[in-house]
C-alpha positions as CSV (number, residue, x, y, z in Angstrom):
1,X,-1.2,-13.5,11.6
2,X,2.3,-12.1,10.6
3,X,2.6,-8.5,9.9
4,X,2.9,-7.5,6.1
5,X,5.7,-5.6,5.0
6,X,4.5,-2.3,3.2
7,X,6.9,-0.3,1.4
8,X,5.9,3.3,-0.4
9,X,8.1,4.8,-2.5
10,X,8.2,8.0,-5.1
11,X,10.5,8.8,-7.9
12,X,12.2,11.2,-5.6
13,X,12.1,9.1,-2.2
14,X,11.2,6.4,0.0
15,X,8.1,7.5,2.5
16,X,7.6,4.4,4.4
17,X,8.9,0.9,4.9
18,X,7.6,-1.1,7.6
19,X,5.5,-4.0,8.8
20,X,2.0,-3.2,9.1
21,X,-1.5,-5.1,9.7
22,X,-3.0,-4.3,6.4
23,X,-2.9,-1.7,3.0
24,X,-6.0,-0.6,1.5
25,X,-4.3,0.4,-2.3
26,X,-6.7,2.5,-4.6
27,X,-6.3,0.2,-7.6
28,X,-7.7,0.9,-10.7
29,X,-10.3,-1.9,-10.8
30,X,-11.3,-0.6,-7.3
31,X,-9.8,-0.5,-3.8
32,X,-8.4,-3.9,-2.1
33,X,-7.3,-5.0,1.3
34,X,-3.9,-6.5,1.1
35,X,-2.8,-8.5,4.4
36,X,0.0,-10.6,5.3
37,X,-0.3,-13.7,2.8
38,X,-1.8,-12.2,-0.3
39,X,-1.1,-14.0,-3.3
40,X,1.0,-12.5,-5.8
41,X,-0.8,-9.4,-7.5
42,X,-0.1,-5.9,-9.5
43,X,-2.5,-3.5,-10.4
44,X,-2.0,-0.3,-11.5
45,X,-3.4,2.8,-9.1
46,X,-6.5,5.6,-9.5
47,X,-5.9,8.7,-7.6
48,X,-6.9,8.7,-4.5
49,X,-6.0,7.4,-0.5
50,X,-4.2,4.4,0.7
51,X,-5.1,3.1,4.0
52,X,-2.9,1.8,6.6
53,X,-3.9,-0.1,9.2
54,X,-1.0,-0.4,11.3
55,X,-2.6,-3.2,14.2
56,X,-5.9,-5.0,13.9
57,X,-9.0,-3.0,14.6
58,X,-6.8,0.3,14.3
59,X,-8.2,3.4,13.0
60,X,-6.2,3.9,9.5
61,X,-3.5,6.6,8.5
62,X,-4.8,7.9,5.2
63,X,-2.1,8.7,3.0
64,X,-3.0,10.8,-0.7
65,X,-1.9,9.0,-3.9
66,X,-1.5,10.0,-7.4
67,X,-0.7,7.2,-10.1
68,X,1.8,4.7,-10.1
69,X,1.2,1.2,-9.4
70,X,1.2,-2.0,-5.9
71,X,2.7,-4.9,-6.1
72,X,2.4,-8.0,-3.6
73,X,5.1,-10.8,-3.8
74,X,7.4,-12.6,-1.8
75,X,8.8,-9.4,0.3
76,X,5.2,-7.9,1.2
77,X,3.7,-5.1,-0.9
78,X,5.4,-2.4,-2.6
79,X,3.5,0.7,-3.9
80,X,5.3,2.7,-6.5
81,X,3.6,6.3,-6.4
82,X,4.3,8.9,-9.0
83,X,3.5,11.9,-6.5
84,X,2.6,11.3,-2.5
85,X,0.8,13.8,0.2
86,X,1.9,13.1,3.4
């Protein structure tokens, strides 16, 4: 499967952009798993951890979230973070 393009940025920066295996995004309506693919979507985020899964069968880097909001279309998905812990 083709790598997913991930992109997380703050107000104040861009943290990551690159193509990855898969994003778990903390969404408000509960976690998903968003892979190269995914059908259009937006949800809004809960505090909490995105997973990146970098290669298939990886162990995840876990990256702290606060608010903001993912979206998945045509580019890959794009998470838009009010405050990031790196």
């Amino acid at each position: 499967m083709a790598d997913l393009h991930f992109e997380l940025v703050t107000p104040d920066r861009q943290i990551m952009s690159e193509d990855v295996y898969m994003v778990v995004v903390p969404g408000s309506e509960g976690d998903s798993g968003i892979m190269a693919g995914h059908a259009p979507y937006m949800t809004t985020l809960k505090n909490g951890e995105i997973a990146v899964y970098r290669s298939a069968g990886a162990q995840p880097e876990k990256i702290a979230v606060t608010g903001g909001f993912a979206e998945v279309g045509d580019n890959g998905l794009t998470v838009l973070a009010e405050n990031v812990e790196v």
